[in-house]
C-alpha positions in Angstrom: 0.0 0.0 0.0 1.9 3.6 -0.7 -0.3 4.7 2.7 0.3 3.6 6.1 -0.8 5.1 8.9 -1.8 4.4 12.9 -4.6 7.0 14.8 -6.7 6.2 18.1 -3.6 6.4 20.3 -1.6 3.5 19.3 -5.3 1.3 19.9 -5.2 0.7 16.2 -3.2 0.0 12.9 -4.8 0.7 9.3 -2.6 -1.6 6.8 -2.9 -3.2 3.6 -2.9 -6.7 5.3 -6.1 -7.3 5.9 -7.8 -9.4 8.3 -11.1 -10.9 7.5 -12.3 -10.8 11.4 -12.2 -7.2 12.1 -14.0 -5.6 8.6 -16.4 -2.8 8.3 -19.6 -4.3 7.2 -19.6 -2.1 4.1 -16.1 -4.0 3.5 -16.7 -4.3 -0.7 -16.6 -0.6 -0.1 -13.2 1.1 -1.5 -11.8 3.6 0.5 -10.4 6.8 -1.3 -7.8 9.3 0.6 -8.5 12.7 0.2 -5.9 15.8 1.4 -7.6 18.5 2.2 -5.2 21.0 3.8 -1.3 21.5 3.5 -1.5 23.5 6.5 -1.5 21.9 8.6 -1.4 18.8 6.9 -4.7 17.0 7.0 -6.4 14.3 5.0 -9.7 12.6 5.2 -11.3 9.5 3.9 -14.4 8.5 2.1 -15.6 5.4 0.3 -15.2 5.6 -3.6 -19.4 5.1 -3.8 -19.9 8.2 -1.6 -17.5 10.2 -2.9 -19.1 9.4 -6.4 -22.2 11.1 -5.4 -20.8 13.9 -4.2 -19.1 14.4 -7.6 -22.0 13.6 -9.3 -23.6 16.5 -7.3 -21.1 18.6 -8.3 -21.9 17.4 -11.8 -25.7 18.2 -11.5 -25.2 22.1 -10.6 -22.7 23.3 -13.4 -25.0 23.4 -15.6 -25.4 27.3 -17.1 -29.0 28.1 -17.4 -27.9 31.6 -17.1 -25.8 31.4 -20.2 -22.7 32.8 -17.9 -20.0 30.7 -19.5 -19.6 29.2 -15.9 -17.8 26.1 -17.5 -14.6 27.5 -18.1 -14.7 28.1 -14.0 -15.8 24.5 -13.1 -12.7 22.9 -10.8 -13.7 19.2 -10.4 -13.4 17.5 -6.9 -13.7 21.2 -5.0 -17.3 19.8 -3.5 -15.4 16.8 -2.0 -12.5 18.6 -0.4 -14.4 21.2 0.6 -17.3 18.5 2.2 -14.7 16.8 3.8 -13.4 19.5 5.6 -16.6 21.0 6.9 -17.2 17.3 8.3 -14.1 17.6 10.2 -15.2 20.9 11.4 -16.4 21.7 15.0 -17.3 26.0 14.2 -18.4 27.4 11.0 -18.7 30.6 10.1 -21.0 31.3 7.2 -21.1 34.4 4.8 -23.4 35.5 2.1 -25.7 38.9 1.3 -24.5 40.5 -2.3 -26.6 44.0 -2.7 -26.8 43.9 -6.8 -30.1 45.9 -6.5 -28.7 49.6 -5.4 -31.4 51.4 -6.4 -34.0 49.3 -4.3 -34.4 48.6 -0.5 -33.2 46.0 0.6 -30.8 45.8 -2.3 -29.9 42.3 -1.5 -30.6 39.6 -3.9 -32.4 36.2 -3.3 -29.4 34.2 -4.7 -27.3 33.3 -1.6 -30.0 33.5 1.8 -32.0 29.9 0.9 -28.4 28.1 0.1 -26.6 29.4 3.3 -29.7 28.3 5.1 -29.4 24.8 3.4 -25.8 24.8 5.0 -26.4 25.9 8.2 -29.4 23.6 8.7 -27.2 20.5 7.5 -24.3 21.8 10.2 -27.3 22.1 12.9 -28.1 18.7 12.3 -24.5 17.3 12.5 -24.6 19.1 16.0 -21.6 21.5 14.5 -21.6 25.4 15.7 -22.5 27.6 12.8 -22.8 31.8 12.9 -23.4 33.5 9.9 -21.7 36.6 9.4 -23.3 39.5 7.3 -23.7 43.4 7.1 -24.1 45.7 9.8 -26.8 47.6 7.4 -29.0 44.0 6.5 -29.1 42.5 10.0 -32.6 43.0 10.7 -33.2 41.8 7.1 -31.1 39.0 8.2 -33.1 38.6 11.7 -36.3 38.3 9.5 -35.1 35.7 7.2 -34.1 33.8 10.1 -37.4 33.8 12.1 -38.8 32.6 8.8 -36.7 29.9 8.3 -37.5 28.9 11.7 -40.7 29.2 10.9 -41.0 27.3 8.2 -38.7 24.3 9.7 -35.6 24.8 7.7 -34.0 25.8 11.2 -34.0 23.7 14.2 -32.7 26.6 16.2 -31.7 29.9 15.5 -28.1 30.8 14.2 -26.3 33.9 15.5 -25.5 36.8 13.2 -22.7 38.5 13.3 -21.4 41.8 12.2 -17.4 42.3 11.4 -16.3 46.2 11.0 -12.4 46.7 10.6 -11.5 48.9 13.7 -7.5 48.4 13.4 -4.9 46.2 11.4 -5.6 43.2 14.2 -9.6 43.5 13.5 -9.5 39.9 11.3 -7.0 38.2 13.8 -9.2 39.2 16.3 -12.3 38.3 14.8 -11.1 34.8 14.1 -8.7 33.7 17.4 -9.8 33.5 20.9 -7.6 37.1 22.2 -6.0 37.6 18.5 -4.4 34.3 18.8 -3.9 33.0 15.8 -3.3 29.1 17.5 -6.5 29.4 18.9 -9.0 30.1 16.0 -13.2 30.2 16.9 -14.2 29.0 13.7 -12.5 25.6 11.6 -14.1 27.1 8.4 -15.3 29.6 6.6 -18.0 29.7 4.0 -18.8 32.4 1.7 -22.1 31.6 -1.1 -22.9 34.4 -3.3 -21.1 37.2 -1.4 -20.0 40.2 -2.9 -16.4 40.0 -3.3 -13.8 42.6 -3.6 -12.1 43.1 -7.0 -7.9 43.6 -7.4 -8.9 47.7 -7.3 -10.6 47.2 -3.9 -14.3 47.9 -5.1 -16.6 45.4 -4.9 -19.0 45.1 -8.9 -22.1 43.3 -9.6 -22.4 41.9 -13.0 -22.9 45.2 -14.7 -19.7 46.6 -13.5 -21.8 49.1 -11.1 -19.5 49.3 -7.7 -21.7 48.7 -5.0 -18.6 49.5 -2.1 -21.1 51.5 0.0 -23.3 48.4 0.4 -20.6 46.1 1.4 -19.0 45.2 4.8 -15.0 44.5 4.4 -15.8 40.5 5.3 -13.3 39.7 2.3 -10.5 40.2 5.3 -11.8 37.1 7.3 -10.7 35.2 3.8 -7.7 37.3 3.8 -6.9 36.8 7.6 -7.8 32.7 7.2 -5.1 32.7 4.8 -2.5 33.3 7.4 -3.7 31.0 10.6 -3.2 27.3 10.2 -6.2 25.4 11.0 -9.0 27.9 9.1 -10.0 26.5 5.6 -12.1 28.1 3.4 -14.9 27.5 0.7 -16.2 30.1 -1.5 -19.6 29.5 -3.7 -20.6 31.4 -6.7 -21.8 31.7 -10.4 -20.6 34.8 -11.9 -16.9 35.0 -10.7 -17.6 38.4 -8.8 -18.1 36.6 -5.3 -16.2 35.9 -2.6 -13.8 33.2 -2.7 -13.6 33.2 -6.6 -10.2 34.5 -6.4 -9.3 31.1 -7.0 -10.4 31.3 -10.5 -10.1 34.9 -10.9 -7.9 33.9 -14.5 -11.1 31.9 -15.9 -13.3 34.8 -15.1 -11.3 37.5 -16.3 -10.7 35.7 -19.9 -14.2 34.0 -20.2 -16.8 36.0 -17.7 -18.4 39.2 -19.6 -16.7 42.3 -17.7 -14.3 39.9 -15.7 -11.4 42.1 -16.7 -13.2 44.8 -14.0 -15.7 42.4 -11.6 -13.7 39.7 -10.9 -12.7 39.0 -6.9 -9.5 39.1 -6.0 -9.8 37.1 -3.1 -9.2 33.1 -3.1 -10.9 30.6 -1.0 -9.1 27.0 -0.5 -12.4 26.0 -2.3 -14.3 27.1 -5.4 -17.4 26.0 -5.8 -19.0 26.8 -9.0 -22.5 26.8 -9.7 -25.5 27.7 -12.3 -26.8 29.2 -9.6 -25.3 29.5 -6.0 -27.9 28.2 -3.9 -27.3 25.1 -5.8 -24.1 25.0 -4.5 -25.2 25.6 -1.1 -27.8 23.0 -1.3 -25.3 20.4 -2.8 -23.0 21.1 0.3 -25.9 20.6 2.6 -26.5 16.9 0.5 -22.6 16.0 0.3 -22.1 16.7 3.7 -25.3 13.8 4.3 -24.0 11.3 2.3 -20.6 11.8 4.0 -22.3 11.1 7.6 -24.2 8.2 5.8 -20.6 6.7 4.9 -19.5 4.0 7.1 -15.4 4.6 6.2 -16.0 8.2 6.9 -18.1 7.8 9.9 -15.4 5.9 11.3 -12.2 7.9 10.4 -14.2 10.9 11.5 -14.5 8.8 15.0 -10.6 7.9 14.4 -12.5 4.5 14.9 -13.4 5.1 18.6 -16.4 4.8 20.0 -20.2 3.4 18.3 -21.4 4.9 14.7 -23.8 8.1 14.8 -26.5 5.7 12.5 -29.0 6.5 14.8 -28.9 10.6 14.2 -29.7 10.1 10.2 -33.1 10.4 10.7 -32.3 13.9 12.2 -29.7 14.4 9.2 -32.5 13.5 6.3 -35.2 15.9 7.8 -32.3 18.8 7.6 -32.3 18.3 4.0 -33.6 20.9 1.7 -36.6 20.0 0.1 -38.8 21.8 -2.8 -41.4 22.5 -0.2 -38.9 24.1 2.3 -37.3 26.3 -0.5 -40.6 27.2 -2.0 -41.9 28.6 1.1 -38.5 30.3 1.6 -38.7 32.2 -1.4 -42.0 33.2 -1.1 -40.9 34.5 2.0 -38.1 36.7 1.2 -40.7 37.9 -1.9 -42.6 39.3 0.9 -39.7 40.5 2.4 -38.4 42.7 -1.0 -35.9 40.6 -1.9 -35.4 40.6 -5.1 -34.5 38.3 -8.3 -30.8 38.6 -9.5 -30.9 39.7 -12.8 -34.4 41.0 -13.4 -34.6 42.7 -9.8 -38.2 41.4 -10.2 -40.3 40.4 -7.1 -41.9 37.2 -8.4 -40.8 33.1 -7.4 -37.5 33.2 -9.7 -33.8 33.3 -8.5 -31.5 35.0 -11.2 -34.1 36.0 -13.5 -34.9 31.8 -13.4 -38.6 30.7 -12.4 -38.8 28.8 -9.2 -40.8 26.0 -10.6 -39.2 24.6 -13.6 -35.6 25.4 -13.1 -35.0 25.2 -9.8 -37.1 23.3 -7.9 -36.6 20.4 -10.4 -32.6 20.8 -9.4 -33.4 20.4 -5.7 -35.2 17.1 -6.9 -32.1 15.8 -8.8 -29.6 16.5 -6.0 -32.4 14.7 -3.7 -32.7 11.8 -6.0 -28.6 11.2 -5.8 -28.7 11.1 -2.1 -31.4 9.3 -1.5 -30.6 6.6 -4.8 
């Protein structure tokens, strides 16, 4: 085997000798090894059947109904690694809020809200600590959206928002670590999905190369700040190349992306994941991260094979699961809230100028169908 290694405090010794006493019940399962951080160092496992799925997920929302020319930003296998880390996770710290609509109040969008609910409901139900993190100017929006999530039983519980304003050069660091330290971070990962992200000139665009800076809290130096403390990874989610995160693929968008030259973020997460439309990508996340706590290899290198499999909890993990009903009432919701349609800034059931029930509602019933197949 070219991998050999011991965990559980000397109790235990993976090898490539097997022993037909001691196997996982799943044992015609293959493991796969994944790294998912050089620093630190860190690498995960999954069977090859779940981590199939979850590229198959990934698969299923790189489509491009929006004709963006998204495939040219498409990294395959960023879902996984980025899945795999949030599973290790205990603290998450979720972004998202992009104000394309300047002229309207609220001048958020409804791409981002419903997939960054998707998340943290899926991190609720893993029992993992989750904030989300958003402007000082949208948090009663934010409060709002919330209570209706709660409402309509995407949320268990509710999840604390946050505010980040940068006060002095140590703002991030202190944000981040327990007293500034960076060896003792509050939050494992960070998750940004459809987030307005700052471009190399410091302004932050929206599609039509319209800076919306006034609109936009500097959260882009959490990313920044993550970069530099060992033990913070990062995902960013988007569709246009303007978001948070994108940095990563800030090449691609600039030579492919209409206006890229000007819109595109400068600022990389250790994950890109690209979608037709970001919520997908947030709802994806929310279904990788199930089939990951459904995998019997992961499960028990999660456990570093100590101690009895969570099994029991999946019925809790399924009913976190977006479903079309769940979304549909969402966005109905944030209609009545003013929250409007990328694209179109219309007020109708559509997210980026899409309609709710032909284009998107059938995606949340293909990523359903993988998990559940």
């Amino acid at each position: 085997s070219p991998l050999a290694f011991t965990h559980s405090f000397g109790c235990m010794f993976n090898t490539d000798l097997r022993n037909d006493r001691f196997t996982l019940k799943s044992s015609r399962e293959v493991p796969q090894v994944h790294c998912i951080s050089q620093d630190p160092l860190h690498y995960s496992m999954a069977s090859g059947k779940a981590a199939k799925k979850i590229k198959t997920l990934e698969s299923l929302i790189g489509i491009d109904p929006g004709n963006r020319s998204i495939v040219h930003l498409l990294r395959p296998g960023e879902l996984l690694k980025a899945c795999l880390s949030l599973s290790h996770a205990r603290s998450v710290l979720v972004t998202t809020g992009f104000p394309t609509h300047f002229n309207y109040e609220p001048p958020e969008e409804n791409d981002g809200p419903p997939g960054a609910l998707a998340i943290a409901a899926m991190l609720q139900a893993l029992e993992k600590d989750v904030a989300i993190v958003t402007d000082q100017r949208a948090m009663d929006l934010n409060k709002k959206i919330i209570e209706e999530a709660m409402q309509i039983g995407i949320l268990k519980e509710p999840v604390p928002l946050l505010t980040y304003q940068r006060e002095s050069a140590d703002s991030a660091l202190t944000f981040l670590c327990e007293n500034g330290n960076p060896r003792r971070p509050r939050f494992d990962h960070l998750i940004a999905i459809e987030r307005a992200g700052m471009a190399a000139d410091g302004n932050y665009y929206n599609a039509r190369k319209v800076n919306i800076k006034h609109l936009v809290d500097p959260i882009d130096e959490l990313f920044l700040a993550a970069q530099t403390i060992p033990g913070i990874t990062t995902t960013g989610v988007g569709d246009g190349g303007n978001e948070l995160g994108m940095g990563k693929v800030k090449e691609a968008v600039k030579k492919h992306i209409k206006n890229g030259d000007v819109i595109a973020c400068d600022v990389a997460a250790d994950f890109a994941v690209i979608a037709g439309v970001s919520n997908w990508g947030g709802y994806a996340i929310a279904c990788a991260l199930y089939i990951l706590s459904t995998c019997e290899i992961h499960d028990c290198y999660l456990r570093r094979a100590v101690g009895f499999s969570q099994s029991p909890k999946k019925t809790v993990w399924l009913s976190a699961l977006p479903s079309v009903t769940k979304e549909e009432k969402l966005l109905k919701a944030l209609v009545q809230l003013g929250v409007r349609s990328g694209v179109s800034a219309s007020l109708e059931m559509e997210v980026d100028a899409l309609p709710f029930y032909n284009t998107h509602s059938p995606m949340i019933e293909k990523l359903l169908q993988e998990v559940q197949h």
